[in-house]
C-alpha positions in Angstrom: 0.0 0.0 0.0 1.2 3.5 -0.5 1.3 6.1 1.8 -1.2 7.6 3.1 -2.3 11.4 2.3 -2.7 13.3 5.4 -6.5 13.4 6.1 -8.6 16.3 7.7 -9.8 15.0 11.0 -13.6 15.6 10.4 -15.2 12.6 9.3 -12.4 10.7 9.7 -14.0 7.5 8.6 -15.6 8.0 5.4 -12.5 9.8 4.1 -10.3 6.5 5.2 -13.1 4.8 3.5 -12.6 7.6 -0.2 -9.0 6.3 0.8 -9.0 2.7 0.7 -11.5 2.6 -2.6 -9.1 4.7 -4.5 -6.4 2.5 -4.0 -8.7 -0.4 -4.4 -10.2 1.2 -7.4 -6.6 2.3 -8.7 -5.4 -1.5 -8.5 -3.1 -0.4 -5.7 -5.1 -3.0 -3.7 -6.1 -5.6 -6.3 -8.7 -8.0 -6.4 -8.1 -10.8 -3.5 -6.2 -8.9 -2.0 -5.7 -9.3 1.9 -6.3 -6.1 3.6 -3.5 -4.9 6.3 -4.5 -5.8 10.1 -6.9 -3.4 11.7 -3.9 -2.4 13.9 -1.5 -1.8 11.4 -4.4 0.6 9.7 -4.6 2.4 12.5 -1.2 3.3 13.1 -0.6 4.7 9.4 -3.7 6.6 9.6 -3.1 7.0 13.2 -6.3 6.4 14.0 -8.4 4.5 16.3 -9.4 0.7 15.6 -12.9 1.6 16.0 -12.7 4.2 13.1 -10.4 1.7 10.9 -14.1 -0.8 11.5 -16.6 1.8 10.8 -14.6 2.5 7.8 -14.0 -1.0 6.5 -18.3 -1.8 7.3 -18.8 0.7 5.2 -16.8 -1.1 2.3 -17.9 -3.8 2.9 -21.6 -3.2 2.7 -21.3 -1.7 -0.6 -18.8 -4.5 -2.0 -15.7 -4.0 -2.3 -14.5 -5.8 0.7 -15.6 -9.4 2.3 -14.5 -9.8 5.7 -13.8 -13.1 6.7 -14.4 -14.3 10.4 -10.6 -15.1 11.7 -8.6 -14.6 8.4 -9.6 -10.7 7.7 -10.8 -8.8 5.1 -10.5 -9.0 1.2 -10.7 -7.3 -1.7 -13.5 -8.4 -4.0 -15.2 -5.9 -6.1 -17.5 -7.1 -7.8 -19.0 -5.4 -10.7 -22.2 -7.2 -9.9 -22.4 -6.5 -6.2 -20.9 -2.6 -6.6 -23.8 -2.4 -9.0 -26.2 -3.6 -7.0 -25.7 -1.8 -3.8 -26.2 1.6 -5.5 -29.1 0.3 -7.6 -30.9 -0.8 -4.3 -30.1 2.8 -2.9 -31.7 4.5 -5.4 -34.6 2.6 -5.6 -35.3 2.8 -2.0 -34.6 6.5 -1.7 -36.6 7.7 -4.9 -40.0 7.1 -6.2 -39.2 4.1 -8.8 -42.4 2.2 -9.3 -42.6 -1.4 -11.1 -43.2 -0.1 -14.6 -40.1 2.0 -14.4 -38.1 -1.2 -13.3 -39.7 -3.2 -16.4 -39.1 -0.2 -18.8 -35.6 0.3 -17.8 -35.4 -3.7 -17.8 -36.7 -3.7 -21.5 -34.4 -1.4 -22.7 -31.4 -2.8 -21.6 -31.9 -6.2 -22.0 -32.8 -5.1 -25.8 -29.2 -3.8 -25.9 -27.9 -7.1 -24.3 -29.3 -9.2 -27.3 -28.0 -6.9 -30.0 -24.5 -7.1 -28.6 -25.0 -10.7 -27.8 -26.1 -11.8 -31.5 -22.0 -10.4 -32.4 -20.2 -12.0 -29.3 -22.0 -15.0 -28.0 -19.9 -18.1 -27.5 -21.1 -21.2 -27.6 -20.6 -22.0 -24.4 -22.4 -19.3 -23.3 -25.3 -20.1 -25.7 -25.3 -23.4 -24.3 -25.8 -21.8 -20.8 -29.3 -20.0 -21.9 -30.4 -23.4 -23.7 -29.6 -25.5 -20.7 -32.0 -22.6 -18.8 -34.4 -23.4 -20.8 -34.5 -26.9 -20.3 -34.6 -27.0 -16.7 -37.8 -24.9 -16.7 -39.5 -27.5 -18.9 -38.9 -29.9 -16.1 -38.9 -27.4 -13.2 -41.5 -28.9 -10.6 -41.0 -26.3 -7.5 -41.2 -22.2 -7.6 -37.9 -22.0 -6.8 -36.2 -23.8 -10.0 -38.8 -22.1 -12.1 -37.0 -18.8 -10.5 -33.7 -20.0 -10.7 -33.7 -21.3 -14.2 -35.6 -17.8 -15.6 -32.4 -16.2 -14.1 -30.0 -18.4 -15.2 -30.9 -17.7 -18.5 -31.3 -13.6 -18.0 -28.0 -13.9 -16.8 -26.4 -16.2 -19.5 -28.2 -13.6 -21.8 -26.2 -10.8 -20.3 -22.7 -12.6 -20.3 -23.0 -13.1 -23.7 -23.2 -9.1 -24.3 -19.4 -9.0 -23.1 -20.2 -5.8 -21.1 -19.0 -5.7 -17.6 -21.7 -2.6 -16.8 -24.3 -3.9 -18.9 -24.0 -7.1 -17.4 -23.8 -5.2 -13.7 -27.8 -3.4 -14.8 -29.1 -5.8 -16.2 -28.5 -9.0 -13.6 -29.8 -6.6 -10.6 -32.9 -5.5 -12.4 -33.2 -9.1 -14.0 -33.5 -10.2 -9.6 -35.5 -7.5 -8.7 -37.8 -8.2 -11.5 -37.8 -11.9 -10.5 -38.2 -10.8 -6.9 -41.2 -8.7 -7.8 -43.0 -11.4 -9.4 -42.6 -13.7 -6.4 -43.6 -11.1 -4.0 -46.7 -10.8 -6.5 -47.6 -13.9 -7.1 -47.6 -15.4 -3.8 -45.1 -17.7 -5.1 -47.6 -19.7 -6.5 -46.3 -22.6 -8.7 -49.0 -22.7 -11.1 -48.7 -18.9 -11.6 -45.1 -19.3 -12.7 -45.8 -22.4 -14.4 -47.9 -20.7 -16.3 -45.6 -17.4 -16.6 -42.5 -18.8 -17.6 -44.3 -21.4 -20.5 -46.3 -18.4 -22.2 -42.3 -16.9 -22.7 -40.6 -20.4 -23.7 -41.2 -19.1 -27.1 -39.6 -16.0 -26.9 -36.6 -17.5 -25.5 -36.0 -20.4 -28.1 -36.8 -17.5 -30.5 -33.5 -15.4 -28.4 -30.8 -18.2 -28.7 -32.0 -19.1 -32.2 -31.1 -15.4 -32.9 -27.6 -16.1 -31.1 -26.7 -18.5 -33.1 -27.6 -17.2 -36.2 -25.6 -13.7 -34.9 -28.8 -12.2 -36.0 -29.0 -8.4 -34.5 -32.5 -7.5 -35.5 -33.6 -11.0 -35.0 -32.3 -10.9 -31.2 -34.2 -7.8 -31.0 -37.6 -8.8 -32.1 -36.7 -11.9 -29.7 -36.2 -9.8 -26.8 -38.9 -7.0 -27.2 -41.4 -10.0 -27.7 -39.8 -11.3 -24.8 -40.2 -8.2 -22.4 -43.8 -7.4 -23.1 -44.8 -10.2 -22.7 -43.1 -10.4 -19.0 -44.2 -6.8 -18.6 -47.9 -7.8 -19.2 -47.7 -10.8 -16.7 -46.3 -9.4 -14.4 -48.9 -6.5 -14.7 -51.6 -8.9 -14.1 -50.9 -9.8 -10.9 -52.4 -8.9 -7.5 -51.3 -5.5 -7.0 -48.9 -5.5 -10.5 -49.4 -2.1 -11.2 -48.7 -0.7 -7.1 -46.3 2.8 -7.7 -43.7 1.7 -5.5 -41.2 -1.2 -5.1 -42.0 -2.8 -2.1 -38.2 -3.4 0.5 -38.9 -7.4 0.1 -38.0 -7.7 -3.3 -35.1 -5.5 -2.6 -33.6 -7.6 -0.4 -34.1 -10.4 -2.2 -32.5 -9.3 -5.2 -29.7 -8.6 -3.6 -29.8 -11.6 -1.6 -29.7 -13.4 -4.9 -27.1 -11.3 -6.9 -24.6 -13.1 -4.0 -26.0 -16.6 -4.2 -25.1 -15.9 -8.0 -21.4 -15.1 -7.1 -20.6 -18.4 -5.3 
C-alpha cells in the first residue's frame, strides 16, 4: 500500500473509506487482496481501531471488501455486487415504481441481445439453452426462478459488457423478486408465466446462433412485453412503489449468483 495522504480530521472515517477505494479502485489494492490488520491501519492513519471498522463496514456493505471471520478482510469488487448496492439505494430512496423497473429492464436487455447476436460463444449459448430446459422440467417455484435467471444472466454474459451485465443482472433479480412477492409464489402462476415466454426465448438463442441483431431484438422486445404484461396482471402488479422485500431479495440473490 502506499502512503497515506494526510486526512482532515472531520469525518475521519468515510475519508479513510474515499481512501482505501481509491487505491482499491486504482489496482493499488487488487482484487483478493488481503487487507493490512486493523492495527497496522490504524497506526498509518493514526487512527483509532474503531474508526479503521466503521470505515471497512462501510466497504464492505457496498462490495468491495468481504470480511472473513478469523482470516480478515479481502478485496473483492464485484462489478455485480458494486452495481447492485447503488441500484438498491436509489430505488429505496426515490420514487421508482414497477413499470419503471420493467421499462428500464426492456431497454437494456434489448441492448444485451444486439451485442450478444455479435459475441456469443457457444458455451455461453449453451448456458441459456440448458435454462431453458430446466424450466421444462422445473417442478417447484424455486427452480422455475432459478432457471428464468439463469438464462437472464447467460443472456447478459454473452453481451461482453461488464456494466451492462452489472444493470441488467440486478434488475433481472428484482424483476424476478417482484414477481414472487406478486404472485404469492404460487407454482402454477409461474408455471404458467414462464411457458407463455418459452417461445420468446427459443426465439433469443436461435437469434444467437444465427448472430442475427434485428432477429435478437424482435426476440427480446417480444420477450419483455410479454413479462411486462404478466407481471402487470398480478395482484397488486401495477402498485407505484417497489416494495423493500423484493429488494432484499434481489440482492440476496445477486450473492448466491457469485458463489
Amino acid at each position: 500500500m502506499a502512503a497515506p495522504r494526510p486526512l482532515d480530521r472531520s469525518r475521519i472515517a468515510d475519508r479513510i473509506l474515499d481512501d482505501l477505494r481509491n487505491q482499491i479502485a486504482s489496482g493499488e489494492l487488487p482484487r483478493g487482496a488481503r487487507l493490512p490488520a486493523e492495527r497496522e491501519l490504524a497506526q498509518r492513519y493514526h487512527v483509532s481501531g474503531a474508526t479503521i471498522r466503521e470505515a471497512v463496514r462501510g466497504l464492505t456493505a457496498t462490495g468491495f471488501l468481504d470480511v472473513r471471520h478469523g482470516s480478515g478482510a479481502y478485496v473483492t469488487a464485484e462489478n455485480d455486487r458494486l452495481v447492485a448496492s447503488s441500484l438498491c439505494a436509489l430505488v429505496q430512496l426515490s420514487e421508482v415504481s414497477i413499470a419503471d423497473i420493467l421499462g428500464i429492464l426492456s431497454v437494456l436487455n434489448l441492448h444485451a441481445a444486439e451485442l450478444a447476436a455479435e459475441h456469443a460463444t457457444e458455451r455461453e449459448i449453451a448456458v441459456m439453452e440448458t435454462a431453458i430446459d430446466a424450466l421444462a422440467a422445473a417442478q417447484t417455484t424455486d427452480a422455475l426462478v432459478e432457471a428464468v435467471g439463469q438464462f437472464l444472466r447467460g443472456l447478459s454474459a454473452a453481451a461482453h459488457s461488464p456494466l451492462l451485465a452489472g444493470l441488467c443482472n440486478f434488475l433481472a433479480d428484482l424483476q424476478l423478486q417482484l414477481a414472487l412477492e406478486l404472485s404469492d409464489r404460487s407454482f402454477e402462476r409461474w408455471r404458467k408465466m414462464t411457458a407463455a415466454l418459452q417461445a420468446d426465448r427459443a426465439a433469443i438463442v436461435a437469434a444467437l446462433r444465427k448472430h442475427d441483431r434485428a432477429a435478437a431484438a424482435r426476440a427480446v422486445n417480444s420477450y419483455q412485453a410479454t413479462a411486462m404484461t404478466l407481471i402487470k396482471r398480478l395482484p397488486y402488479g401495477r402498485r407505484k412503489r417497489i416494495p423493500s422485500s423484493p429488494l432484499a431479495g434481489a440482492l440476496s440473490a445477486m450473492q448466491e449468483a457469485r458463489r
